[in-house]
Residue, then its C-alpha position, 0 to 999 in steps of 0.5 A: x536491500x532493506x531487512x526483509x521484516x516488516x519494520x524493512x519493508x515500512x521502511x522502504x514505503x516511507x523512504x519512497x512514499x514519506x507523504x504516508x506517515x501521517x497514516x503510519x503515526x496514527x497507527x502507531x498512535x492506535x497501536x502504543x508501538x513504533x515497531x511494525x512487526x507487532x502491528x503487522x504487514x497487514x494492518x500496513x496494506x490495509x491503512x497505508x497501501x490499499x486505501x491510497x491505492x483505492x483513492x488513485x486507482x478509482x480517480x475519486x476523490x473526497x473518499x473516506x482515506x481523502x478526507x482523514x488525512x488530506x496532506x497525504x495524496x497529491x492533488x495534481x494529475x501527474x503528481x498522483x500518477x508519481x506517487x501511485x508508480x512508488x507505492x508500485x515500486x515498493x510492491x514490487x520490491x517487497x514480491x521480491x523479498x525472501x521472507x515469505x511473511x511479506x512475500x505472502x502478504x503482497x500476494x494475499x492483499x494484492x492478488x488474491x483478495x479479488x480487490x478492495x474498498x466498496x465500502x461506504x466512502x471508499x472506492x471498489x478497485x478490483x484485484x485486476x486493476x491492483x494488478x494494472x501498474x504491477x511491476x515484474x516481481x508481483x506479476x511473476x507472484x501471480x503466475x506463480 
């Protein structure tokens, strides 16, 4: 089990998904630190995960998060079902966490928010459809 703070649980995304450390670089480039508690779990849904996951959910492609950082999603099918099930996998495993910070924030950003995108260049998927692929530990943060 990794440390349950946000440097643990970035950990495990890019141990799982290592394609998305480019994505991580900037942000660590944007922010002048390497530490993830300082960015914060948020900022790590919301430029790593949810753009990734808009981009696999929605099938689009050449979307905004596409076009900035091409190396990061894979271009066959198959490839992109794999990558879309270890973003999932990590979710689940951070809905486990004891630390409520994560816990919360993979409720907040997954469940709760009624989805994410719409935005120019980037696809709407709603919180249902975030919720599609969910393994047992976010379903149960769902139910409460």
């Amino acid at each position: 089990m990794p440390i349950e703070d946000a440097n643990g649980a970035l950990g495990l995304l890019l141990a799982k998904c290592p394609s998305l450390q480019p994505v991580w670089d900037e942000e660590r480039r944007i922010a002048a630190t390497s530490d993830a508690e300082d960015i914060g779990i948020y900022v790590i849904f919301g430029s790593l995960i949810l753009p990734a996951l808009s981009a696999l959910l929605s099938g689009e492609r050449q979307n905004r998060f596409e076009r900035k950082f091409p190396q990061v999603l894979p271009e066959s099918a198959e490839d992109r079902v794999d990558f879309r099930d270890r973003i999932y996998s990590v979710l689940d495993e951070w809905a486990a966490f004891t630390n409520a910070t994560i816990r919360d924030a993979v409720y907040q950003e997954i469940i709760g928010e009624g989805g994410y995108g719409g935005s120019p260049g980037m696809p709407l998927v709603s919180s249902e459809e975030l919720m599609d692929h969910a393994g047992p530990n976010l379903l149960g943060l769902r139910q409460g």
